[in-house]
N, C-alpha and C positions, 0 to 999 in steps of 0.2 A: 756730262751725262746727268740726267735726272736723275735724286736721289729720293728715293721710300721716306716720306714724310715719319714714319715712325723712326729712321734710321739717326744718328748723329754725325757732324761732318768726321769724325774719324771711325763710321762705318759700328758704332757699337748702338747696340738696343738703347730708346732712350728711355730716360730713368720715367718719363711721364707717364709712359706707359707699359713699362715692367721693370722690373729691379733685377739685375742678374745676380746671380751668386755662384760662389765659388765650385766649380765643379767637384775637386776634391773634398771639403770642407762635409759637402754634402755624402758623398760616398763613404766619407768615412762612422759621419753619424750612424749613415744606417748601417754599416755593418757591423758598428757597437751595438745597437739597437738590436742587431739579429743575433748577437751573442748570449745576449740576456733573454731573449723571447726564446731559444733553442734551448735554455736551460729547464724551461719551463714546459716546452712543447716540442719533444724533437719529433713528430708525427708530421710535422711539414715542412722540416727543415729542407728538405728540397727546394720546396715553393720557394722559400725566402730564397736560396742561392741562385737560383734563376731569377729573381727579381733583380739582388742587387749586379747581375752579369750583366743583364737587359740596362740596368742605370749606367753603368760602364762603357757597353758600347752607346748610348746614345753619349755619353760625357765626352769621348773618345770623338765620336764622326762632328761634335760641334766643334772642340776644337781644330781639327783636319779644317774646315769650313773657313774660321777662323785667319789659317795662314795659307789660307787659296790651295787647298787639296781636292775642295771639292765645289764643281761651279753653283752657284746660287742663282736660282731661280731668278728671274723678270721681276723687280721690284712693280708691284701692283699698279704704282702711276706708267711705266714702261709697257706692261701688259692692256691697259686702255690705249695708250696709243697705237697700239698695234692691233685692236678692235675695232679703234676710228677709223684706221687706213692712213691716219697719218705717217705709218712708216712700216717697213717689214719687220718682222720677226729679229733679224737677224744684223740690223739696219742700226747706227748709230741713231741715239737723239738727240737733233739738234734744232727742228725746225719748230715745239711746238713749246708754251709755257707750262710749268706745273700748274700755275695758279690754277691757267684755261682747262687743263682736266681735272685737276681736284676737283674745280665747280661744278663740272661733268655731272659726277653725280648726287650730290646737293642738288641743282637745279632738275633732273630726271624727276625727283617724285612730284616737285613743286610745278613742273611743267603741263604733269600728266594732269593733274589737278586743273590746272588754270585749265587746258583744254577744255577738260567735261564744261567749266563754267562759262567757256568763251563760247560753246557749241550755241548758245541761243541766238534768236532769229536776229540778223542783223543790216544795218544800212541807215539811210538818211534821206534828209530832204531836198537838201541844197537845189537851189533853181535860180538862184540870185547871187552867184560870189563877192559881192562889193569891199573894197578895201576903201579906205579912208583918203577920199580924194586930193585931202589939203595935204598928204605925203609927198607925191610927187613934186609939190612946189619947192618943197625944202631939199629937195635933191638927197638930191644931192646935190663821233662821236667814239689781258686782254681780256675780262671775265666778270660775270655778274657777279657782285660782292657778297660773296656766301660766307657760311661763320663754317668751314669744315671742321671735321671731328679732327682732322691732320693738324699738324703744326705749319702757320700759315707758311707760302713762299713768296718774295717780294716779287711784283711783276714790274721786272725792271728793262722788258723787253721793249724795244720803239716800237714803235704801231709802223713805220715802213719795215721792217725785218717780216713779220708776217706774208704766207703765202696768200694766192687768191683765193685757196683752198680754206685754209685756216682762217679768213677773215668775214666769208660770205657763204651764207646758208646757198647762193644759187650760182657761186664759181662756175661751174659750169655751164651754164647759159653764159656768162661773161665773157668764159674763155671763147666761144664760138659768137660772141656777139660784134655786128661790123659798129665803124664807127659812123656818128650821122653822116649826113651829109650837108652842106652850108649853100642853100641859095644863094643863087643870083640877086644882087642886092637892087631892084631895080625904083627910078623914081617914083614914088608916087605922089598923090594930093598930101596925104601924112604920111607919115612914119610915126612911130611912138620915138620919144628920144633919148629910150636907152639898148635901140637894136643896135650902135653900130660900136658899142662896145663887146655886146655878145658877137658879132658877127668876125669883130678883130680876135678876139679869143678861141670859139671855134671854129677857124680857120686855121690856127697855130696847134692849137690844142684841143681837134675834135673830143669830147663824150663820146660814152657809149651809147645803142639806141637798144639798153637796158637800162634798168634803173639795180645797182646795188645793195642787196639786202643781210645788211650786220649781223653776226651769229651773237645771238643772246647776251653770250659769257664777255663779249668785247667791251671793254673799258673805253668811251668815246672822252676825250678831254678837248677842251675850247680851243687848244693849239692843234690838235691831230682834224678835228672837223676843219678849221679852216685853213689848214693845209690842203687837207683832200678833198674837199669836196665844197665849202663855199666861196674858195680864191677862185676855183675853174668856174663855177656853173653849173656844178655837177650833183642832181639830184640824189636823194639817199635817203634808204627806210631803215629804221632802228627801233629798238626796242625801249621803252621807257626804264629797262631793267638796264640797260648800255649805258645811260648817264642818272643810278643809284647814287654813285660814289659822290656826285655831284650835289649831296642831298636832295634832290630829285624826287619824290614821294609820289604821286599820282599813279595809279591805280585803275585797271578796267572793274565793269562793272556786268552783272548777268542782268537778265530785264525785271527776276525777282527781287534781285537787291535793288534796284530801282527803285521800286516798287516801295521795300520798307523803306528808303532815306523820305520819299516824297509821300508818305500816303495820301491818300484821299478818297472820299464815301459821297461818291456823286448823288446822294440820300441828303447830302446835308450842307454838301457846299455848293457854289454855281460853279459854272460852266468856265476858266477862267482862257483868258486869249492874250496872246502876245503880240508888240507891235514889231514887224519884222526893221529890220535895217535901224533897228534906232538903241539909240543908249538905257539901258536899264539905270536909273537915275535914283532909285530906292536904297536904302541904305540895309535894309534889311534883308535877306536871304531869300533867292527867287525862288517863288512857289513852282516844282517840275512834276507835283500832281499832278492836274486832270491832266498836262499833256502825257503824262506817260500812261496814264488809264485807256487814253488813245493809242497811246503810241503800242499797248499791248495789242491791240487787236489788228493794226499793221492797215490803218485807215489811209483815209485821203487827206491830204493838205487841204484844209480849207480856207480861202481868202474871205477875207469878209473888208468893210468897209474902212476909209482910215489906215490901212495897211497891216489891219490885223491878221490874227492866222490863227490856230489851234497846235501850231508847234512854234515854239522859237524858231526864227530865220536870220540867221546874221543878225544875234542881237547881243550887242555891246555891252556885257557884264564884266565889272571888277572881280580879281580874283577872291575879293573876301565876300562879295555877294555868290558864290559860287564852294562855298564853304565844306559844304556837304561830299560836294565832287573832289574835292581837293586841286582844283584846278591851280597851275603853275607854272609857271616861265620856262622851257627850256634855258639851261645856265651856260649856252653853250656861243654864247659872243661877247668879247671882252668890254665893260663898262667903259673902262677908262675913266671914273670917276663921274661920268655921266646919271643921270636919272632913269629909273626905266621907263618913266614916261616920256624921256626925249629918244629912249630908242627903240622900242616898242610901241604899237598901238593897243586901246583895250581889247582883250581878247574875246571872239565873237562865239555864242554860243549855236550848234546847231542841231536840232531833229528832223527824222525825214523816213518817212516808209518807202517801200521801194515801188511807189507810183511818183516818186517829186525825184529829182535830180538836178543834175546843174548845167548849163552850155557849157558850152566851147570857148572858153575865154584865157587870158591871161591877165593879171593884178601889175599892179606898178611895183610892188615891195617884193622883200623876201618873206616863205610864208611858212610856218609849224604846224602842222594838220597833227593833231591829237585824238587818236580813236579813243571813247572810252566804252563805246559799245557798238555792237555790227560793226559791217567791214562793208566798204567804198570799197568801190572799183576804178578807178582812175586811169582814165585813158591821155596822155599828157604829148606834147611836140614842144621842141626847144623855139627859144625867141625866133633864131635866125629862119623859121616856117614861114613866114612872114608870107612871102609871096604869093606861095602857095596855099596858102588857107586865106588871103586876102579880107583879113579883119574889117570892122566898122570900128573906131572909138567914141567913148563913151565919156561923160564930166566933165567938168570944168576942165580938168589937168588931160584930159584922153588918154587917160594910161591905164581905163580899163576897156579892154578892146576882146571883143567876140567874132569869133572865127564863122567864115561861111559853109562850115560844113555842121550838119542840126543835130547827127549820131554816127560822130566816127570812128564806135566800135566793130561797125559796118565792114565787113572783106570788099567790099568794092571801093573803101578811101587808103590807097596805097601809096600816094605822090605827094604824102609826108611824112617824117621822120616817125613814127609809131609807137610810144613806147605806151605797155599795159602792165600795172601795177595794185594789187588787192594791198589795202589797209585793214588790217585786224586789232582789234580791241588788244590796247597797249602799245601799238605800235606809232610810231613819231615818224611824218612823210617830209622831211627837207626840200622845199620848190623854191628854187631861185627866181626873182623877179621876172617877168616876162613871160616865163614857164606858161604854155596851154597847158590846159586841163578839162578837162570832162569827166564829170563827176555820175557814176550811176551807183542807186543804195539797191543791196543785195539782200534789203530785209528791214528791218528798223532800225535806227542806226540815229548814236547820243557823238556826239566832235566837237570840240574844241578847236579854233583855230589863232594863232597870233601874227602879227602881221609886224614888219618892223618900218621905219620910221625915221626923219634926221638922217645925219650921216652915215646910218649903216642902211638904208632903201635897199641900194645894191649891194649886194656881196662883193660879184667883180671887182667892182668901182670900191667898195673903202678899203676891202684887202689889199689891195694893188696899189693902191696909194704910199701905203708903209714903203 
């Protein structure tokens, strides 16, 4: 049973937080004390005798308490679970952690907060997904880490012990969610050539045709993610608060704060443009000015000559040219002593108002979608769609390939696998290689994306190798 973070393991007050004393000790002072004060004042000597009575019986019903005379209340972490639904009233505790509620309320005020700041207008531009073509050659995330006022509890719980309930802000959609379905794998002129390892997987071990969304307070660690969700193929949104522990730091952003990291006084600087699909090569800290002066007014992408734009587009900055943003790795696949440049690609930076979007494509790698401002909508089908959306590929490698359907957020595209998914500032979107996606911005919208690389491309394929 969970134990009252004020209590000690042998059930006595702990001294951190109050000092017991002696019941008698006490009783007997004051009623020396009221011996001497009745000499002096017998006009309320009453009063006192009914005071020290009243000290009596409370000394009296704590000790009864004491040796189990009298039942004691729902210890306060007991009493949340039974607010949460995670259990009855009267119901043993077994299924949820302390840690996961004590954080409960920690994160409530810190929540409410982020809210008001996340309410600003949001989305992107994306119209070009490109991943780094020379990958393919090479082949081939239970409680946000709160400081509670309680004495911490070790969360010493597996991450399979948790229910669907306790694991997933949208369990319920889960539980009533079917599983895909896996086409018919039929020949054609190409294939990409890493469908026929999705297709042997979900065939054995269909996904859901939802996507799983981590409760806040969940502790994601690099064995538990690829466990669950990048050995199968299985996509997953999480909070940038879920891999804390990881020292993990990155941070959403409002469009004011924007604003102050990047200023700019179009009175006095020029116009400045960015070259979409290409590496930012400056060693010095990319100017998100004018684009965000734009980006407040929730304009249009503009193309200009040379491949320029007026937003960043898939444009390839190191995380220390990205300084401001605190842009950062997800820590969540094993190095092996590896480089992160042999397993990672540079991370792509993106802007976009909710006139630019992205097709229907799917990438050769696996991919980290980082909101740090507005919120994508992501409309996504697994590899094995193949068929039925009957792609074109693209590069040298052809393993960035675009589906033949132009907006299939559309009710009339039902004859593939469908999954719809909103990304919210802070939140981390897991798409495994192959993964369609259809990106639309819901406003103006600042992302991050990383793409991996080398021998972890696929998920599937390098976990399964072990």
């Amino acid at each position: 049973m969970l134990k009252d973070p004020m209590l000690t393991q042998n059930g006595a007050v702990d001294d951190k937080y109050h000092k017991p004393t002696s019941a008698g000790s006490a009783v007997r002072r004051m009623v020396s004390s009221a011996e001497v004060w009745a000499r002096n004042n017998r006009r309320t000597l009453v009063r006192v005798v009914g005071l020290v009575s009243f000290v009596l019986i409370v000394a009296t019903l704590a000790k009864e308490r004491n040796h189990g005379a009298i039942p004691a209340m729902p210890s306060a972490l007991e009493q949340d679970l039974v607010n949460l639904g995670v259990r009855g009233a009267s119901e043993p505790v077994v299924a949820a952690s302390a840690e996961a509620v004590s954080s409960t309320r920690v994160q409530t005020a810190t929540q409410e907060t982020e809210a008001e700041e996340e309410e600003a207008a949001a989305s992107e531009e994306e119209e070009g997904d490109f991943a780094d073509e020379q990958v393919a050659d090479e082949t081939a995330v239970i409680a946000t880490e709160s400081e509670s006022v309680a004495t911490p509890v070790p969360d010493t719980k597996p991450f399979a012990e948790y229910t669907l309930e306790e694991l997933y802000e949208n369990w319920k959609e889960l539980q009533e969610c079917p599983d895909i379905t896996v086409s018919k794998m039929t020949k054609k002129a190409y294939q990409w050539w890493g469908l026929k390892a999705y297709a042997r997987m979900y065939s054995e071990h269909p996904i859901k045709r939802c996507v799983p969304k981590l409760r806040r307070h969940i502790k994601l660690n690099q064995d538990d993610f690829e466990e669950y969700y990048r050995r199968w193929g299985r996509p997953v949104l999480f909070y940038f608060d879920n891999i804390r522990h990881l020292g993990f730091d990155m941070k959403s952003y409002t469009l004011d704060e924007l604003a102050e990291l990047f200023p700019y006084d179009p009175a006095k600087a020029k116009e400045m443009t960015y070259e979409a699909n290409r590496k930012y090569s400056k060693a010095e800290e990319i100017d998100l000015g004018p684009a965000i002066h734009n980006f407040k007014m929730d304009g249009d992408l503009v193309r200009q000559k040379g491949g320029k734009r007026n937003f960043p587009r898939n444009m390839k900055v190191k995380p220390e040219s990205m300084s401001k943003l605190g842009v950062q790795i997800p820590p969540l696949i094993d190095m092996k002593g590896a480089t992160t440049s042999q397993i990672y690609q540079t991370p792509s930076l993106w802007m976009g108002t909710s006139t630019s979007g992205t097709q229907f494509h799917h990438d050769c790698c696996d991919n980290f979608v980082m909101m740090i401002h507005g919120t994508k909508r992501f409309t996504l089908a697994p590899a094995t769609d193949w068929g039925p959306l009957s792609p074109r590929c693209v590069g040298k490698a052809k393993s960035l390939c675009y589906a033949n359907i132009a907006e299939p957020t559309a009710d009339q595209y039902s004859h593939f696998n469908k999954m719809v998914v909103d990304v919210e500032p802070g939140q981390i979107l897991y798409m495994p290689a192959g993964l369609f996606h259809h990106i639309q911005n819901l406003g103006p919208t600042l992302m991050t994306n990383i793409w991996t690389r080398g021998r972890e491309t696929i998920g599937i394929m390098s976990c399964n190798k072990k």
